[in-house]
C-alpha positions as CSV (number, residue, x, y, z in Angstrom):
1,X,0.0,0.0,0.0
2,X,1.6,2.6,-1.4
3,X,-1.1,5.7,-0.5
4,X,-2.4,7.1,3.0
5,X,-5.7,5.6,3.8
6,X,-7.6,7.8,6.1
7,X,-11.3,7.6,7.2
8,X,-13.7,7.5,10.1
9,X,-15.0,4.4,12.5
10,X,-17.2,3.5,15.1
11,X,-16.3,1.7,18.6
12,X,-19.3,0.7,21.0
13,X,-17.3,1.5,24.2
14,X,-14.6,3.8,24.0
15,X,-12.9,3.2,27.5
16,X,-11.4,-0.4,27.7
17,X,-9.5,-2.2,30.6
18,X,-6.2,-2.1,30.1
19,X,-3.1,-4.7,30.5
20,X,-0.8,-1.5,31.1
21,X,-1.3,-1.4,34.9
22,X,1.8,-4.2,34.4
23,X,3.4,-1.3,32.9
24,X,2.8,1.2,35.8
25,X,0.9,3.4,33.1
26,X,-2.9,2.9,33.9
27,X,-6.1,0.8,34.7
28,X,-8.1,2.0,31.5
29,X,-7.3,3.3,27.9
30,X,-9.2,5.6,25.5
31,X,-7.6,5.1,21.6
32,X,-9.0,8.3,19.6
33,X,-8.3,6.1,17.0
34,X,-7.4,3.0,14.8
35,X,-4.0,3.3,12.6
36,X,-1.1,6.4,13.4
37,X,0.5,8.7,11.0
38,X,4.1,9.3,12.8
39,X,4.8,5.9,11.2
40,X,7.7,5.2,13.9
41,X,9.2,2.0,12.3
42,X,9.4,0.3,15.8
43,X,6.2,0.7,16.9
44,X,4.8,-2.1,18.7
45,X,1.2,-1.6,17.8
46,X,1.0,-3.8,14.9
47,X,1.2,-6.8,17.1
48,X,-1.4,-6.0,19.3
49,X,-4.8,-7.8,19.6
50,X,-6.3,-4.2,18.9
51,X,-5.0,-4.6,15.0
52,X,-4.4,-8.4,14.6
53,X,-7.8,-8.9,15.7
54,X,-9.1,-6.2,13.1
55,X,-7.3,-7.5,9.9
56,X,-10.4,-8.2,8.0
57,X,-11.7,-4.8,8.5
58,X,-8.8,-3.3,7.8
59,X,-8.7,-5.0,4.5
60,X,-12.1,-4.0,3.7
61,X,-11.3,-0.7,3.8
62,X,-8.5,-0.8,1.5
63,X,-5.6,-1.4,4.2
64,X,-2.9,-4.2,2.3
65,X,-1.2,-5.2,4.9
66,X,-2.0,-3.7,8.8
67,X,1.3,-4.7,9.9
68,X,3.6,-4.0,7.0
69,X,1.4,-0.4,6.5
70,X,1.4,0.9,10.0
71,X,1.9,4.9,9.4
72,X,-0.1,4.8,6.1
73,X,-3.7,4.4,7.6
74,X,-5.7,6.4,10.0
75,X,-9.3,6.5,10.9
76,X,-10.7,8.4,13.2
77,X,-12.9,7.6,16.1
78,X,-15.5,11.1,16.3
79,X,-18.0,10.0,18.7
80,X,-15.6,9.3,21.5
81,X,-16.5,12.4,23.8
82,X,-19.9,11.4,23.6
83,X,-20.2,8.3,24.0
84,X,-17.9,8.0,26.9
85,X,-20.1,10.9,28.8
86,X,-22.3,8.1,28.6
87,X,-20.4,5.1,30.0
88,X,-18.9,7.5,32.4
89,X,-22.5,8.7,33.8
90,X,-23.6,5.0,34.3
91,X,-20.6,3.1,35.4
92,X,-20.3,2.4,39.3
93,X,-17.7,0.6,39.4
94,X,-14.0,1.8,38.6
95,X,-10.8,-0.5,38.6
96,X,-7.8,1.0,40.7
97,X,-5.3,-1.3,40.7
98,X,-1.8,-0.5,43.0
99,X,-0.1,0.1,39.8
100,X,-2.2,1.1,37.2
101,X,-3.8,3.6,40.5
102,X,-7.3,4.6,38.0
103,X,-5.8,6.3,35.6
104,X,-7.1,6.5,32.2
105,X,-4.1,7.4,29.1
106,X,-4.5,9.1,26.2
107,X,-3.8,6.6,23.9
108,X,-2.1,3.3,23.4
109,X,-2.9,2.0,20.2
110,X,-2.2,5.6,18.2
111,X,-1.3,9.3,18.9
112,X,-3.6,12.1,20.2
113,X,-2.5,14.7,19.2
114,X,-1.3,14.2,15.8
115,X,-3.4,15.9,13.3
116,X,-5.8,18.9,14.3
117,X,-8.7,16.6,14.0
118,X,-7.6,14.2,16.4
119,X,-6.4,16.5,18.6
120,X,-10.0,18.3,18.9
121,X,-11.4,15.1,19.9
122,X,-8.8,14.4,22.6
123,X,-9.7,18.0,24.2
124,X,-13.3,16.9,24.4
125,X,-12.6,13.3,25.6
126,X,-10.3,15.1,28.0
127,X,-13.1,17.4,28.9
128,X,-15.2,15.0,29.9
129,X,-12.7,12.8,32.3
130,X,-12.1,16.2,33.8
131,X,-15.9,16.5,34.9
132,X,-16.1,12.7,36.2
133,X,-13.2,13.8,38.2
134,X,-10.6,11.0,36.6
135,X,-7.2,10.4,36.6
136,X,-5.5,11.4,33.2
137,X,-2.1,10.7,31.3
138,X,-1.3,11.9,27.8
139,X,1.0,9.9,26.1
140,X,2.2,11.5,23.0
141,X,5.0,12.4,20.2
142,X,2.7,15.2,18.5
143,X,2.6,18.8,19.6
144,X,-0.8,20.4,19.4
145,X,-1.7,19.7,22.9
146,X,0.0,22.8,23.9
147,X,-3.2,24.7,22.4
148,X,-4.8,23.0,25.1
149,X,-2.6,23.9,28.0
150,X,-5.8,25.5,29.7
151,X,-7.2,22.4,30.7
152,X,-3.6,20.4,30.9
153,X,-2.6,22.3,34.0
154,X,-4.8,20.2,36.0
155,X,-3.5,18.0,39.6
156,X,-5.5,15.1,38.1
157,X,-3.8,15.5,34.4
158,X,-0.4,14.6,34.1
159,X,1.5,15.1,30.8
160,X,4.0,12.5,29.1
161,X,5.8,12.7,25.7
162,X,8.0,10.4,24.0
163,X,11.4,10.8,23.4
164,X,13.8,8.0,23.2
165,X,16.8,10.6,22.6
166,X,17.4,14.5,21.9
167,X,19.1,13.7,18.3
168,X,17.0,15.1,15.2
169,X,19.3,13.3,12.6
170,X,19.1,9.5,14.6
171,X,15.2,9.8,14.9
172,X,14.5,11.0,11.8
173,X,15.3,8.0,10.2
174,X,13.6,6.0,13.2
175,X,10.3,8.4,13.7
176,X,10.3,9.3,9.9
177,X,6.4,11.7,10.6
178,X,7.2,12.3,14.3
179,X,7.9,15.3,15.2
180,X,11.5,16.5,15.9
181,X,12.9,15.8,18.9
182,X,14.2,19.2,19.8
183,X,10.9,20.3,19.2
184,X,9.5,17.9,21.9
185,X,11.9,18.6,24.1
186,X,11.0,22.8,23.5
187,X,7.2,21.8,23.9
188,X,8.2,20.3,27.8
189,X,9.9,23.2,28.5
190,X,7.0,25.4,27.7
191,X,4.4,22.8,29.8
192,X,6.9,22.7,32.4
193,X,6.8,26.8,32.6
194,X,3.1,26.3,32.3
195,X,3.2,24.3,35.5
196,X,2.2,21.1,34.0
197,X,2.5,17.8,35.6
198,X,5.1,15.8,33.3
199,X,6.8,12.8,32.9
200,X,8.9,11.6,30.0
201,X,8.6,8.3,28.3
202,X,12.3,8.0,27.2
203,X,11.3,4.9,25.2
204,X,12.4,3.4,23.0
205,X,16.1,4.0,23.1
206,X,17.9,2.7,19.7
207,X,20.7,-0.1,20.6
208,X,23.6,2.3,19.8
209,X,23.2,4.9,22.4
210,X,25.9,4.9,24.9
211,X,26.9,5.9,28.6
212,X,27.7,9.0,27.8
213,X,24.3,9.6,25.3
214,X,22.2,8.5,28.4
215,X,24.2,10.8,30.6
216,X,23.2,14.2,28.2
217,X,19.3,13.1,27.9
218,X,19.0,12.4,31.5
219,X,20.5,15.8,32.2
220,X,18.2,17.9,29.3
221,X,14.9,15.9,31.0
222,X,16.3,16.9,34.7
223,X,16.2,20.2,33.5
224,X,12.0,20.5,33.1
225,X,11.8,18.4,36.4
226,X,9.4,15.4,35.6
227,X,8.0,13.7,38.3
228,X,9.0,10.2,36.3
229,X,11.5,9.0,33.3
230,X,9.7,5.4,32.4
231,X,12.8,3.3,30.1
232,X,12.9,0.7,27.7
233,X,15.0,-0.1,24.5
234,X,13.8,-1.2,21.1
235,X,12.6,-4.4,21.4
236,X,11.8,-6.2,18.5
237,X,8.2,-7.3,18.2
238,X,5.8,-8.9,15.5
239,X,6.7,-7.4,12.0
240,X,8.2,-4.1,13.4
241,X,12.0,-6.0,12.6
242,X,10.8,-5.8,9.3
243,X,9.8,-2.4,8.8
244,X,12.9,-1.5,10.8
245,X,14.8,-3.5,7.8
246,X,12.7,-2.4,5.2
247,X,13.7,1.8,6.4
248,X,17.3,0.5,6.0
249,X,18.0,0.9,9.6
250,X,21.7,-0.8,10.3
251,X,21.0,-1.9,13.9
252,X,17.7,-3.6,12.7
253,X,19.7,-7.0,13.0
254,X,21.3,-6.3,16.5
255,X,17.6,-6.3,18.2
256,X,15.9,-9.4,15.9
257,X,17.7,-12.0,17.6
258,X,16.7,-12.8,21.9
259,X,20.3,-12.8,22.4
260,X,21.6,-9.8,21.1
261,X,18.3,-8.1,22.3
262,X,18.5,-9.0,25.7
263,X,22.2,-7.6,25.9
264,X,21.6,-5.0,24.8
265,X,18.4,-4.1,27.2
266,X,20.9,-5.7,29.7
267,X,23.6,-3.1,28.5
268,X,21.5,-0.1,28.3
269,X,20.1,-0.9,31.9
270,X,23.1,-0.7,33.2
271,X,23.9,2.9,31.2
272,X,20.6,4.1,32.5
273,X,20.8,3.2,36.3
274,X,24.2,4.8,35.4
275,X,24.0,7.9,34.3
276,X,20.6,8.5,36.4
277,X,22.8,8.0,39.8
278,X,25.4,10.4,39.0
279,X,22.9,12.7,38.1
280,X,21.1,11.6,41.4
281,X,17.4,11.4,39.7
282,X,18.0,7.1,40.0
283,X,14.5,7.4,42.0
284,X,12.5,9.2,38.8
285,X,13.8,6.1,36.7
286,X,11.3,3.5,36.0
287,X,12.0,0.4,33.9
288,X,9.8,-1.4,31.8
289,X,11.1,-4.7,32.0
290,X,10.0,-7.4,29.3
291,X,9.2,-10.7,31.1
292,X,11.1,-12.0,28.2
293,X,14.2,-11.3,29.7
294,X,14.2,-14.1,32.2
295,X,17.3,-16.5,31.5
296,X,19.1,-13.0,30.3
297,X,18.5,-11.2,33.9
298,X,17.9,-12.2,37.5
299,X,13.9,-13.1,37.4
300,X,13.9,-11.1,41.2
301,X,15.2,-7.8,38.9
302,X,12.4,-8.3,36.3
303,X,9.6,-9.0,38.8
304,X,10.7,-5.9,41.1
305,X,9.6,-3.7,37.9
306,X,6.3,-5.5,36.8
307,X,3.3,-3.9,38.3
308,X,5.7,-2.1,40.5
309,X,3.3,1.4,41.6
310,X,5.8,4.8,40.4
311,X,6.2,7.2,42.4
312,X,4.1,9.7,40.9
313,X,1.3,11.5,43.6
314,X,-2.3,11.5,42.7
315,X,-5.3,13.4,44.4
């Protein structure tokens, strides 16, 4: 598929229990929408049940290949807002897990804020989790949220974008329609002078970033005071190797294999916990271990991370 395919869809019920609470990020998710446009060539997405399990549909509406094509297809979910006023104004009963704490994020399974129309939609949806007085986190890589900062300065709304690294040149290549990274890291500055609540998802770091690279990005984040850094590396997952191959990305190889993957998590750990301690901000790290690891790291190590509750403060 060699064209963007862009349209509109329907979802019953747009908040969904969410698997995440493993990942310290939530008990709930929202997704504005099926399919991304930043087209980030390791995106784990793909391989998710919320496209595997959609494949059919996705063909019918003229999507070759969901895996192969993430980044080409988009469609848009514009009864959101409304329909979750009215699951919000029936439900009684609301899952608060130790590590997931309530929280509903904004999104998973795509981006909110990248395109105007999306972004208009996520200030509704946000709207209305405001007035049922829930817990919020953004997750994105776009930048129109800061239109929005009138809302986003909120104690129940706190504000996370993804940056893997400060380097334009390296992430071009990786987050080909993401926005820079200098201009994300500008955009946290401006929240944090806003008084946001933030947090940085420095995720997922390429396999050729060394002591030294985590030692500068540690030190840029310190400096717009996040109340959390969650890490990871590139993992490789369903057919994002592929795409990673097919953007001609040299390291592709060095993460398709478990045992070059996992030393390289293992090595990057290490830098991390690091750099983080010399810059004394080791308790605003927060790993996101893949249970895949065991055999490669102490199983105590990977199990102190799963579900582990961050240290973030909520009303």
């Amino acid at each position: 598929m060699k064209i963007m395919i862009t349209g509109t869809e329907t979802i019953v019920n747009p908040l969904q229990k969410s698997a995440l609470n493993k990942k310290s990020l939530c008990d709930y998710v929202v997704n504005i929408a099926s399919g991304c446009l930043h087209g980030c060539t390791f995106c784990y997405v793909p391989s998710t049940p919320s496209i595997r399990t959609q494949q059919k549909r996705l063909h019918q509406k003229g999507v070759d290949n969901p895996q192969l094509d993430w980044g080409k297809y988009l469609f848009i979910r514009e009864e959101i807002p409304e329909k979750l006023e009215r699951v919000l104004s029936r439900k009684r009963k609301w899952e608060n897990t130790p590590s997931g704490k309530g929280v509903v994020l904004l999104c998973s399974g795509t981006d909110p804020y990248q395109n105007k129309q999306i972004a208009e939609i996520t200030r509704q949806t946000i709207k209305v989790l405001i007035k049922h007085n829930k817990k919020i986190r953004i997750l994105t890589r776009g930048l129109l949220w800061q239109n929005d900062l009138d809302i986003l300065v909120n104690p129940n709304i706190t504000l996370g974008m993804s940056i893997p690294c400060i380097n334009d040149e390296l992430l071009k290549k990786i987050e080909p329609k993401a926005p820079l990274s200098s201009d994300r890291y500008k955009a946290l500055e401006k929240a944090y002078q806003a008084n946001c609540r933030l947090y940085v998802a420095m995720a997922p770091t390429p396999p050729m970033m060394t002591l030294d690279d985590f030692r500068f990005n540690l030190d840029k984040f310190m400096q717009i005071n996040p109340e959390l850094i969650f890490w990871e590396p590139i993992n490789a997952r369903g057919s994002n190797g592929q795409r990673m191959v097919a953007a001609g990305l040299d390291f592709a190889q060095s993460v398709m294999t478990k045992k070059s993957w996992g030393e390289t998590f293992i090595r990057q750990w290490e830098f991390i916990e690091t750099a983080a301690t010399e810059l004394e901000c080791l308790d605003k790290i927060h790993i996101w271990p893949d249970p895949s690891l065991k055999g490669f790291v102490n199983e105590e190590k990977i199990n102190h991370w799963l579900y582990k509750p961050t240290i973030e403060k909520w009303n």
